[in-house]
GUMAR-561784 format. One line per 3 residues: their letters; for each residue x, y, z of C-alpha. Coordinates in pm, whole numbers, plus 50000, padded with zeros to 5 digits. Example, Ala and Ser with C-alpha at 12.3 -4.5 7.8 and 13.67 -1.06 7.14 Angstrom:
2
as) 51230:49550:50780 | 51367:49894:50714 .
REM end
This chain:
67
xxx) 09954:68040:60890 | 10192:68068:61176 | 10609:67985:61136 .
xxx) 10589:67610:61296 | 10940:67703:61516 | 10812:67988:61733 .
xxx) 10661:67952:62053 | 10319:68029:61878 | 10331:67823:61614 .
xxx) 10404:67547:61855 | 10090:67588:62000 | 09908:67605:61695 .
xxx) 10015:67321:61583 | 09958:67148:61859 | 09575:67272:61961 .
xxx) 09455:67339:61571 | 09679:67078:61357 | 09743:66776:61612 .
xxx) 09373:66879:61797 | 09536:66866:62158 | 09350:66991:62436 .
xxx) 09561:67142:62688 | 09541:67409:62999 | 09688:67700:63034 .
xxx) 09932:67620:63285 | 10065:67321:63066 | 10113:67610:62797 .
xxx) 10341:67792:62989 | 10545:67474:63079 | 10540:67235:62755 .
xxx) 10644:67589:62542 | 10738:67897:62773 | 10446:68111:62664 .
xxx) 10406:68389:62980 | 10073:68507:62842 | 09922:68178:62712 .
xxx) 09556:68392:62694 | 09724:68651:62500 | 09860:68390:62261 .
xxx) 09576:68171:62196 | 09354:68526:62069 | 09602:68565:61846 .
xxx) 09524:68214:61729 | 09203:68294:61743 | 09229:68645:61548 .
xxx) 09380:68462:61259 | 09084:68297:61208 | 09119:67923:61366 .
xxx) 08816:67870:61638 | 08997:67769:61965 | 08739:67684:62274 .
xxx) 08785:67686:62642 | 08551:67430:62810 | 08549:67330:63174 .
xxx) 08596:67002:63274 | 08391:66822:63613 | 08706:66917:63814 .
xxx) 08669:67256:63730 | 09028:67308:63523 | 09025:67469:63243 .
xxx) 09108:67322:62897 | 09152:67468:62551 | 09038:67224:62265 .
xxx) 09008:67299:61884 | 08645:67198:61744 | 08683:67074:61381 .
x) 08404:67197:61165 .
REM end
């Protein structure tokens, strides 16, 4: 499990815990994260299944699939 009060435990519990789907550009504003790529393999090395899809539009969006 991550530490809730760092940057990357913000975003997990945002995309894995609260189920947000957010791009990668509102990851670097909404909680600083330079390398928001970077940060969401880490998620994803720990175990939690993170997905990019691509909306109509064509931006990109990270979602967490429940299982």
């Amino acid at each position: 499990m991550f530490n809730l009060k760092t940057k990357q435990g913000k975003l997990f519990k945002a995309l894995v815990l609260d189920g947000e789907s957010l791009s990668a550009s509102q990851i670097t504003k909404r909680f600083a994260i330079k390398n928001p790529t970077a940060t969401v393999s880490d998620i994803r090395y720990a175990g939690f299944p993170i997905y990019a899809n691509t909306r109509k539009a064509g931006n990109l969006s990270l979602i967490h699939i429940s299982e």
